[in-house]
C-alpha positions as a Markdown table, in Angstrom:
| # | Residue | x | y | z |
|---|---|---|---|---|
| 1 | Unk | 107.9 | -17.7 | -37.6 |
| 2 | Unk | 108.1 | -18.7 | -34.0 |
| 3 | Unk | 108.7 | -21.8 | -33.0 |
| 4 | Unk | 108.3 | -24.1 | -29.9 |
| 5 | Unk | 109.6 | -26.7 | -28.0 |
| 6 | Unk | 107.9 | -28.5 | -24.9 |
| 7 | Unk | 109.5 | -30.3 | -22.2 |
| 8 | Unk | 109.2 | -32.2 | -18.8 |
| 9 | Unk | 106.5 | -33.8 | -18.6 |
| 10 | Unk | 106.1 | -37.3 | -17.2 |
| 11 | Unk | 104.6 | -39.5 | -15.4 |
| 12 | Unk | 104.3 | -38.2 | -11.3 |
| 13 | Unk | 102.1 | -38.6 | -8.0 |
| 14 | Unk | 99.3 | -37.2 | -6.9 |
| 15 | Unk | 100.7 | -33.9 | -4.7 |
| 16 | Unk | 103.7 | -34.3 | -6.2 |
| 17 | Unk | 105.7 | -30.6 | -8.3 |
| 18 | Unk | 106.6 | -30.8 | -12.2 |
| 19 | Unk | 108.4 | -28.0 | -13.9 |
| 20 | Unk | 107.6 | -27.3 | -17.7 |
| 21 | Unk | 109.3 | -25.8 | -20.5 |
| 22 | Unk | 109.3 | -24.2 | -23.7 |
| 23 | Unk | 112.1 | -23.0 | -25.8 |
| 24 | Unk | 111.2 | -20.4 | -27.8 |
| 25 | Unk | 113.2 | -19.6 | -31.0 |
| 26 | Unk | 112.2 | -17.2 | -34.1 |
| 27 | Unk | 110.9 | -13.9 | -31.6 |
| 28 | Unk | 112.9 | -13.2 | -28.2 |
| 29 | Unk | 110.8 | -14.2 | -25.0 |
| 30 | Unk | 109.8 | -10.3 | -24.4 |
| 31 | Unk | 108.3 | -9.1 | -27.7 |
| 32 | Unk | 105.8 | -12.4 | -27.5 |
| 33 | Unk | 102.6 | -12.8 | -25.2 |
| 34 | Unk | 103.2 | -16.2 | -23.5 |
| 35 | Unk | 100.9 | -19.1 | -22.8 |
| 36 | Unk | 100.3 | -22.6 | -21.3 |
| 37 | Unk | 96.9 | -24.6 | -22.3 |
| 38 | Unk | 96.7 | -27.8 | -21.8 |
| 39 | Unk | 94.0 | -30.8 | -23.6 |
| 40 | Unk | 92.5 | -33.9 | -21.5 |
| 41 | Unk | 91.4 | -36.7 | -23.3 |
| 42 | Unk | 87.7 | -36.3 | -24.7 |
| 43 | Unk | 88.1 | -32.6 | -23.3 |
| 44 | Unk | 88.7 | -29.2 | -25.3 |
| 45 | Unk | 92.1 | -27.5 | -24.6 |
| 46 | Unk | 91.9 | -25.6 | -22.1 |
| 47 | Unk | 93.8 | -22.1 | -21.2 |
| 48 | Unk | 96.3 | -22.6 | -18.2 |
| 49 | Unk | 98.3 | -19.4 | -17.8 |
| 50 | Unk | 99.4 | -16.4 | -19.9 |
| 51 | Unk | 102.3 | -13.7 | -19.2 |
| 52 | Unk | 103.1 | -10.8 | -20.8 |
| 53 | Unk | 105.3 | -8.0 | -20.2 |
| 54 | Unk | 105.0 | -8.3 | -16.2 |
| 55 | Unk | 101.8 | -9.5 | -15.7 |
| 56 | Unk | 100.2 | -12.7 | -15.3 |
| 57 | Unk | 97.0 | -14.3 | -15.5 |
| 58 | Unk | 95.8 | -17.4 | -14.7 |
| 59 | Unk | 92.7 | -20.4 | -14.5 |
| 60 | Unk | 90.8 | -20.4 | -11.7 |
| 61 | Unk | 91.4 | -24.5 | -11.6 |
| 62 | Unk | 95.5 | -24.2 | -11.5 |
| 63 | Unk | 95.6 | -20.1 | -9.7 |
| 64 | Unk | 97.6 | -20.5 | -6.5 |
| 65 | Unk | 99.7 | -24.0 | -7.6 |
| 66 | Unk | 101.1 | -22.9 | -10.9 |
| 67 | Unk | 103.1 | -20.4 | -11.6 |
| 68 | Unk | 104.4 | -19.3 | -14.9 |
| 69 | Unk | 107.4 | -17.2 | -16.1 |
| 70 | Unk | 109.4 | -16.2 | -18.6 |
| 71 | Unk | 113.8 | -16.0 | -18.9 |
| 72 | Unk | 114.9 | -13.8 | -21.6 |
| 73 | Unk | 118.7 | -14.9 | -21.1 |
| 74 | Unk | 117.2 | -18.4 | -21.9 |
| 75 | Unk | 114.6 | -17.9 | -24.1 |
| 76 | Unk | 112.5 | -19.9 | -22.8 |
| 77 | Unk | 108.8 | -20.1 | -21.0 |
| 78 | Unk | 108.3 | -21.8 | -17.7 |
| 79 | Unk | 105.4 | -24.0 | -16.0 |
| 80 | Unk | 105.9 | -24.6 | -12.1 |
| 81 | Unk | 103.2 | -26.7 | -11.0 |
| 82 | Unk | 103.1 | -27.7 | -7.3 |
| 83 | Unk | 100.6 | -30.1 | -5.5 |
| 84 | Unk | 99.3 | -31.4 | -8.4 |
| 85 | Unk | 95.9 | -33.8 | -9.0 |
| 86 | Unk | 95.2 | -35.7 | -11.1 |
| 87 | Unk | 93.0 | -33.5 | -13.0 |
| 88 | Unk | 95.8 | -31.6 | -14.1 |
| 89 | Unk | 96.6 | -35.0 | -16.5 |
| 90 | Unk | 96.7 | -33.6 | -19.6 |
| 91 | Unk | 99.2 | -32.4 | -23.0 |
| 92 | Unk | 100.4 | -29.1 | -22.2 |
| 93 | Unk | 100.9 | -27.0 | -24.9 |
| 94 | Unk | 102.9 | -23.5 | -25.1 |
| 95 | Unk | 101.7 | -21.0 | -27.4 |
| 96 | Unk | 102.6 | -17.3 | -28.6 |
| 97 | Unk | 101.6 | -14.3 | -30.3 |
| 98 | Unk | 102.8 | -11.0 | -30.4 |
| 99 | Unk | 103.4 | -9.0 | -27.0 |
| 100 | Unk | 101.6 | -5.8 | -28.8 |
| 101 | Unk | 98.3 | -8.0 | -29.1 |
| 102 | Unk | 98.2 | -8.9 | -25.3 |
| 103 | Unk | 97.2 | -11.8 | -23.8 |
| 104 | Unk | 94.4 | -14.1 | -24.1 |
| 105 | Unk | 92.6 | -17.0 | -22.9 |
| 106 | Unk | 91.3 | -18.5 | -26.0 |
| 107 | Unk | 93.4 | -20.8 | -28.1 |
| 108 | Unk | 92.2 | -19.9 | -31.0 |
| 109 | Unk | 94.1 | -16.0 | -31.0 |
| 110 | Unk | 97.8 | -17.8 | -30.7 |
| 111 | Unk | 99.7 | -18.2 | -33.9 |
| 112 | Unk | 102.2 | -20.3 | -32.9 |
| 113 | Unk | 102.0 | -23.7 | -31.0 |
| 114 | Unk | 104.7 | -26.2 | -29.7 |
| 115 | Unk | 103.7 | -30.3 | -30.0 |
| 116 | Unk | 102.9 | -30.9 | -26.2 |
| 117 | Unk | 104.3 | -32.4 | -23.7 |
| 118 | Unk | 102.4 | -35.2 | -21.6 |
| 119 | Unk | 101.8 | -35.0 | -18.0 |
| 120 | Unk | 100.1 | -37.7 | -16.1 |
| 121 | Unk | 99.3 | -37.8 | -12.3 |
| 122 | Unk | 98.6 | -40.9 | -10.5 |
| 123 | Unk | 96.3 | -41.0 | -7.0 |
């Protein structure tokens, strides 16, 4: 069983950078696929970014201003968002599943969630 931890978010300005975390306990960082989705109000959750092994994929919406990673030392998953609006508020969620299943965009194929962590931009 994997489980999850969130953390960071809070309450920031419009252009302003937020880093995110998860600590990851139960599997080591590198033998898990990786992701962030995140869940407006009134709106489904919504895929953010993935890593595995060395690669990383991302939404169209957050490609270019987030960046995600991974430390193995730490077990733990990052989210480095930079100039952010405010339709990036939202509950950010990490999520796993094994590295030998690859990554995906779709909620649905992760086994394992954290509880979120609320992030809220003001204009």
């Amino acid at each position: 069983q994997v489980h999850l931890v969130e953390s960071g978010g809070r309450l920031v300005q419009a252009g302003d950078s937020l880093r995110l975390s998860c600590i990851v306990s139960g599997r080591t960082v590198d033998s898990l696929a990786l992701a962030w989705f995140r869940q407006a109000p009134g709106q489904d959750r919504e895929f953010v970014a993935a890593i595995w092994n060395v690669n990383t994929y991302y939404s169209i919406s957050v490609e270019g201003r987030f960046t995600i990673s991974r430390d193995n030392a730490e077990s733990a998953l990052y989210l480095q968002m930079n100039n952010l609006s405010v339709a990036d508020t939202a509950v950010y969620y990490c999520a796993a599943r094994p590295a030998g299943l690859g990554p995906t965009k779709y909620g649905s194929n992760y086994d394992d969630w954290g509880q979120g962590t609320q992030v809220t931009v003001s204009s």
